[in-house]
C-alpha distance (Angstrom), angle and dihedral (degrees) to the residues before:
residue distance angle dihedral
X1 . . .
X2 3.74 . .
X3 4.28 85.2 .
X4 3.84 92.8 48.5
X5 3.60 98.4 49.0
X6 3.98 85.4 49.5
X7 3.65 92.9 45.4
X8 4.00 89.6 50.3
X9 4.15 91.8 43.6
X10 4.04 87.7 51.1
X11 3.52 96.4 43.0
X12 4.36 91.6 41.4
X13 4.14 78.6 50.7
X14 3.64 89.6 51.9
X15 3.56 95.8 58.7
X16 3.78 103.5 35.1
X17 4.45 82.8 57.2
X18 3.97 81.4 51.9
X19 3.71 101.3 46.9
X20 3.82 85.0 40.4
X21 3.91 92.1 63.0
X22 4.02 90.6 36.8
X23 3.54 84.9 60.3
X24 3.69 95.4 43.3
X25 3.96 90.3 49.3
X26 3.58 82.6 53.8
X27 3.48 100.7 53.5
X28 3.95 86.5 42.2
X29 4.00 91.8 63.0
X30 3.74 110.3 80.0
X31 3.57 130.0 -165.1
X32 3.96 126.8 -116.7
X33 3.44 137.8 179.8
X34 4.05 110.9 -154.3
X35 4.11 122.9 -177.6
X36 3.27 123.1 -138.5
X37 4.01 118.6 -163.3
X38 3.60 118.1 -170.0
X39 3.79 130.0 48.3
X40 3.52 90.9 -132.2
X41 3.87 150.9 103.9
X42 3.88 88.7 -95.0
X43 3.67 83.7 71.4
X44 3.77 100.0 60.3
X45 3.70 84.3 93.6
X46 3.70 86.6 76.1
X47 3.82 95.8 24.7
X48 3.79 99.2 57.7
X49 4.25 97.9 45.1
X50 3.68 80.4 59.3
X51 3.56 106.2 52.8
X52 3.08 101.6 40.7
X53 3.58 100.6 50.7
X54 4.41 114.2 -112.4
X55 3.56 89.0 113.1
X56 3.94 74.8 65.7
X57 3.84 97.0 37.7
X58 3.76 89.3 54.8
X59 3.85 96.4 53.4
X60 3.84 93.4 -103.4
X61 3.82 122.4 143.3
X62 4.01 93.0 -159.7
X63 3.80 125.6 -171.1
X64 3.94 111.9 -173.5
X65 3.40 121.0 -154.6
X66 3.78 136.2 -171.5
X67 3.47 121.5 -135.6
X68 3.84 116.4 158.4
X69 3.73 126.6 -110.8
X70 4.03 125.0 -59.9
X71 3.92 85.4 7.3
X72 4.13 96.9 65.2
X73 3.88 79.6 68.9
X74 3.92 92.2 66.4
X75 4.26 95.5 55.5
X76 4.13 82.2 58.5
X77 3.90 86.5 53.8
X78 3.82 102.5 45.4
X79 4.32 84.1 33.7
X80 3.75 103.5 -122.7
X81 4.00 81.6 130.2
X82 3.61 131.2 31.2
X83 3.65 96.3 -160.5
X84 4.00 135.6 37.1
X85 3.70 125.6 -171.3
X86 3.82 99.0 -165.6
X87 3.47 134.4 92.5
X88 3.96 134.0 1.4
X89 3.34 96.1 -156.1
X90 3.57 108.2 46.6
X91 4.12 85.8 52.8
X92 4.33 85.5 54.2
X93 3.68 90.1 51.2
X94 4.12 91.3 40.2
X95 3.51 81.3 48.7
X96 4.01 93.0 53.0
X97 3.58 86.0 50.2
X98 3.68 90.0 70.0
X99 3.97 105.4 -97.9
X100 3.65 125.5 127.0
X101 4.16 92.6 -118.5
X102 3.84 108.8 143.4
X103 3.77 132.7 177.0
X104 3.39 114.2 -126.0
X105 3.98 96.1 174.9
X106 3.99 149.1 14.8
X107 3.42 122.6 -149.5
X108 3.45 98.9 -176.8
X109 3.47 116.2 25.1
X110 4.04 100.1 -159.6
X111 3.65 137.5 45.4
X112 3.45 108.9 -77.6
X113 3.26 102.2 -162.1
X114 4.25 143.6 89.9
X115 3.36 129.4 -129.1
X116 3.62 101.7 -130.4
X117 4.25 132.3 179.9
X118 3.40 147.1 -175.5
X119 3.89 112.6 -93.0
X120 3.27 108.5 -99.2
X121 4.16 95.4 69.2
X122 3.39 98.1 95.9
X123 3.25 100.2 172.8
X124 3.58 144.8 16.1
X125 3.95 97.8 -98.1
X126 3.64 83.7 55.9
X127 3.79 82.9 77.9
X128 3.35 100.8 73.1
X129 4.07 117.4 98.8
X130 3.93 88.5 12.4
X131 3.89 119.9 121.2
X132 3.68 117.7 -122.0
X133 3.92 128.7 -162.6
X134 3.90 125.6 -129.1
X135 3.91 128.0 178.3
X136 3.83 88.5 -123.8
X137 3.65 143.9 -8.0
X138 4.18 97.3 -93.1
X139 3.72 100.6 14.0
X140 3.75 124.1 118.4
X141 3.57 96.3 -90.7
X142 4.16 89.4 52.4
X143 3.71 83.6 50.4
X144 3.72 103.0 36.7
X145 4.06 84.2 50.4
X146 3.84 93.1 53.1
X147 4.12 91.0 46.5
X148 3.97 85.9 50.0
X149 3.55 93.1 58.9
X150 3.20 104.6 41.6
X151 3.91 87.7 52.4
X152 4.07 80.6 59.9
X153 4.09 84.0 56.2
X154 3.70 88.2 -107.4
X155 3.89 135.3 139.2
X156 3.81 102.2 -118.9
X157 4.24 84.3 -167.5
X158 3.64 92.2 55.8
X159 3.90 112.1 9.5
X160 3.62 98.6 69.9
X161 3.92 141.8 5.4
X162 4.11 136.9 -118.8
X163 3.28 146.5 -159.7
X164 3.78 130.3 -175.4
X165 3.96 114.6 -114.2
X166 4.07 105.3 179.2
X167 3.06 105.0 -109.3
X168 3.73 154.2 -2.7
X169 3.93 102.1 -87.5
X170 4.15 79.7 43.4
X171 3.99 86.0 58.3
X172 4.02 85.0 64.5
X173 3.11 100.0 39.9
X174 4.00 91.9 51.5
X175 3.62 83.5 47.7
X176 4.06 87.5 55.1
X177 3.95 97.4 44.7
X178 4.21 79.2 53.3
X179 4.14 88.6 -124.7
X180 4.02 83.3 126.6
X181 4.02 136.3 27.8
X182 3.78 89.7 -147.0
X183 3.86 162.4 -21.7
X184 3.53 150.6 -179.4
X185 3.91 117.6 -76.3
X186 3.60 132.4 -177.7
X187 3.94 124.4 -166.7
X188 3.16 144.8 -38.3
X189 4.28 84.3 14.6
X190 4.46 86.1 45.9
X191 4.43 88.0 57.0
X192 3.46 85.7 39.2
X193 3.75 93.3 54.4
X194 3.94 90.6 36.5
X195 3.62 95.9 54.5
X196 4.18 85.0 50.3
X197 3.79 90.6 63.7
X198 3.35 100.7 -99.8
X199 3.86 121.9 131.7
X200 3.82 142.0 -108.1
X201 3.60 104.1 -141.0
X202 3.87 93.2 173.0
X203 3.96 141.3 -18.2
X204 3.29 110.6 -133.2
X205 4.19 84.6 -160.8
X206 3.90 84.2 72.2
X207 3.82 94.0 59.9
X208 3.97 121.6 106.7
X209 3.97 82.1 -122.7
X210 4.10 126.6 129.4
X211 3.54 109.7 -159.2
X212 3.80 135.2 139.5
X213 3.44 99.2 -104.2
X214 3.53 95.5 166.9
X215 3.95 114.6 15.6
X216 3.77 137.3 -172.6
X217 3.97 100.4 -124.8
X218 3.76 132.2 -174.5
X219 4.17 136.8 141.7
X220 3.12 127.1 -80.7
X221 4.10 86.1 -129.9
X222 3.75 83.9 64.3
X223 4.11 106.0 42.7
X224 4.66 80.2 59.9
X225 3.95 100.4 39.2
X226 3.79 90.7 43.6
X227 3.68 131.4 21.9
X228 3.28 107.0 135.9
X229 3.64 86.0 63.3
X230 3.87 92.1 54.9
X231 3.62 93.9 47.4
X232 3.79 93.9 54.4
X233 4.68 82.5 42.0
X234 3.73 79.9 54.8
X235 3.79 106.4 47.1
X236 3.78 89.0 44.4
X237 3.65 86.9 51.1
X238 3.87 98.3 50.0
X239 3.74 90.7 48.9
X240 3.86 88.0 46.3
X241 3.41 83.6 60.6
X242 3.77 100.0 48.9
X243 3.79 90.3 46.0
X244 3.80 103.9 51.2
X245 4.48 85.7 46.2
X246 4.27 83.2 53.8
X247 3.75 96.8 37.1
X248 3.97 105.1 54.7
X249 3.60 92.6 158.3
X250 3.75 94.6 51.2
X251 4.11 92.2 48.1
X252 3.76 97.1 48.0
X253 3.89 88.0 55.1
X254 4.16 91.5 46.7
X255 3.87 84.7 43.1
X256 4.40 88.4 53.3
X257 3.55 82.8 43.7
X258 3.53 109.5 61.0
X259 4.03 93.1 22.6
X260 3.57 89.4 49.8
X261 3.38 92.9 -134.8
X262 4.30 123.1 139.7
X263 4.07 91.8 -172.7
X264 3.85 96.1 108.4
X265 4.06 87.3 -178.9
X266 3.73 88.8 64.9
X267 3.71 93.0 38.9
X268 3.74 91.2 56.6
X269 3.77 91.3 46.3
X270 3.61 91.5 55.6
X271 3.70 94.5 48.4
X272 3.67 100.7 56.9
X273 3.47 94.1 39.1
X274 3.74 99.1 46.3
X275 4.35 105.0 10.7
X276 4.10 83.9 45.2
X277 3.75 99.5 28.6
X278 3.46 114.3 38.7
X279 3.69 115.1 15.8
X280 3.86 107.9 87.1
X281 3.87 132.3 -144.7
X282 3.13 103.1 -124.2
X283 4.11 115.8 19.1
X284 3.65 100.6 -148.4
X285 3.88 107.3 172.4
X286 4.27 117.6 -147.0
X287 3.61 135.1 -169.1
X288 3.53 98.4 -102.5
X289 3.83 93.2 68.2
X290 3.52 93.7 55.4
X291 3.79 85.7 48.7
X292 4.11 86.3 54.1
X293 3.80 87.5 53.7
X294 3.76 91.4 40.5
X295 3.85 94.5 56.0
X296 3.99 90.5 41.2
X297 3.76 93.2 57.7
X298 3.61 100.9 37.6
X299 3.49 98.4 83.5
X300 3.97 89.6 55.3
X301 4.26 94.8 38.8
X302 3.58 121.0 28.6
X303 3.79 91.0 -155.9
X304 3.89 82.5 82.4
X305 3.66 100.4 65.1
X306 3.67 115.5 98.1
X307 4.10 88.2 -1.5
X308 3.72 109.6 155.7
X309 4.04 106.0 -120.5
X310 3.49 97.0 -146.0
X311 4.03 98.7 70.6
X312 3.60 86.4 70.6
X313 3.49 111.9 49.9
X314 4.37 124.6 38.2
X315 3.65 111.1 -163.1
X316 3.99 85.8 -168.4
X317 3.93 95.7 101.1
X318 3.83 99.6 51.3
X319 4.11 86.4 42.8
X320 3.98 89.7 60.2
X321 3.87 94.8 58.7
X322 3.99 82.5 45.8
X323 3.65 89.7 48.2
X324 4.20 91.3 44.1
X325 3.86 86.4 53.5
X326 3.69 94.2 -122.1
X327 4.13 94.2 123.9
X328 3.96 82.1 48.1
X329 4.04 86.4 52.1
X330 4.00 90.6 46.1
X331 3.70 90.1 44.6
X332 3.91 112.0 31.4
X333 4.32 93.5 166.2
């Protein structure tokens, strides 16, 4: 009897020690709610972490959200999400507005998008008067579309028009419906658009042009209360990014997936060109990006000129995983 009722106290131990760490492991994962804004292969840095589980292996309950262009910046501001990837600019000229937005990364460090038309523009004068489409009043694509023109030696204030369409697969089909004689496009929506006839009339990609074209974004309120929580979002997200370059196969399907698209061609297009091309290893952000936005928006809010780029970017978070050695562990050569 005395050997049973050991037995039963060792074994009752047993499991008490292993509910205790279940419970702990519970209380380790925490919940976060990150936006997403463009239906696009820039977004397979958040796309890819979440498939394939290291939001998961980093103790991160992640919800991911899609909220198009300039407007992803707003669920940061009221806090229904904690982190955006999505636009560089719109968080500088959040950020000029008087919120405590900073980027703390850039994934791709140019615009990586095309300007592309209907085919009767033949030429760049045959810009002017046209209507254009953007996402959003102050996303990328409203930005992008202003830097386009003015690389034509156009006003984009007075030399054309726009109006915002939702989205970027919303750009093409505004092109289709004929409500607009172009827009900027980024892949797998700009093969899509080629392979319809329509025309590339410049990639913005191709410019000698640092900008955070698509930035990792959060508050200032957040990078204090939490950072253990952001350096766990941005290990998950630096091996996300490893994974979907090594895993083409895997990324096309997540790209079909959440661009609905079943045209593997296309889907493999936009992967090397954007997966391969654009998306960097490590998305280190520098002053002289914020200086690019700073110039672009100057002309629009005065608050911009003579704005010192480093209040709205800190580099600090992205330097700890250096500092931990886990970029070194990621990237041995």
């Amino acid at each position: 009897m005395g050997l049973f009722r050991a037995v039963a106290l060792f074994v009752g131990a047993a499991l008490l020690a292993v509910g205790e760490h279940r419970a702990v492991e519970a209380a380790e994962v925490e919940k976060l709610n990150i936006c997403y804004s463009s239906i696009a292969a820039t977004s397979v840095s958040t796309w890819v972490p979440y498939e394939a589980g290291l939001y998961k292996k980093y103790g991160l309950d992640v919800n991911i959200i899609y909220i198009a262009g300039a407007q992803a910046i707003t669920t940061l501001i009221s806090g229904d999400t904690q982190i955006v990837q999505g636009s560089g600019a719109a968080a500088v000229l959040s950020r000029l507005s008087g919120s405590d937005v900073t980027v703390i990364g850039s994934t791709i460090n140019v615009i990586p998008m095309s300007l592309v038309t209907t085919q009767d523009i033949a030429s760049p004068q045959d810009l002017k008067g046209k209507t254009f489409g953007v996402t959003r009043f102050g996303s990328l694509s409203d930005l992008g579309l202003r830097k386009a023109a003015s690389e034509f030696g156009l006003d984009p204030n007075k030399d054309i028009k726009m109006i915002q369409t939702g989205g970027v697969p919303e750009n093409l089909l505004f092109m289709q419906q004929g409500v607009i004689k172009g827009a900027l496009l980024s892949s797998p929506t700009l093969e899509k658009a080629k392979e319809m006839g329509y025309k590339e009339l410049m990639n913005l990609g191709d410019l000698k042009y640092r900008y955070p074209g698509t930035a990792l974004v959060t508050t200032e309120g957040f990078i204090r209360s939490r950072p253990q929580t952001l350096n766990r979002f941005l290990k998950a997200t630096l091996e996300g990014i490893k994974y979907a370059k090594a895993n083409p196969d895997f990324t096309v399907r997540i790209l079909g997936k959440y661009t609905r698209s079943a045209d593997t061609k296309l889907l493999a297009s936009a992967f090397k060109s954007y997966v391969l091309g654009y998306i960097r290893n490590v998305p280190t952000i520098t002053p002289a990006e914020i200086d690019a936005v700073l110039e672009d928006v100057a002309t629009r809010n005065p608050k911009a000129k003579g704005a010192d780029p480093r209040q709205f970017y800190d580099p600090a978070p992205l330097e700890q995983l250096a500092k931990e050695g886990f970029i070194k562990e990621l990237y041995p050569r």
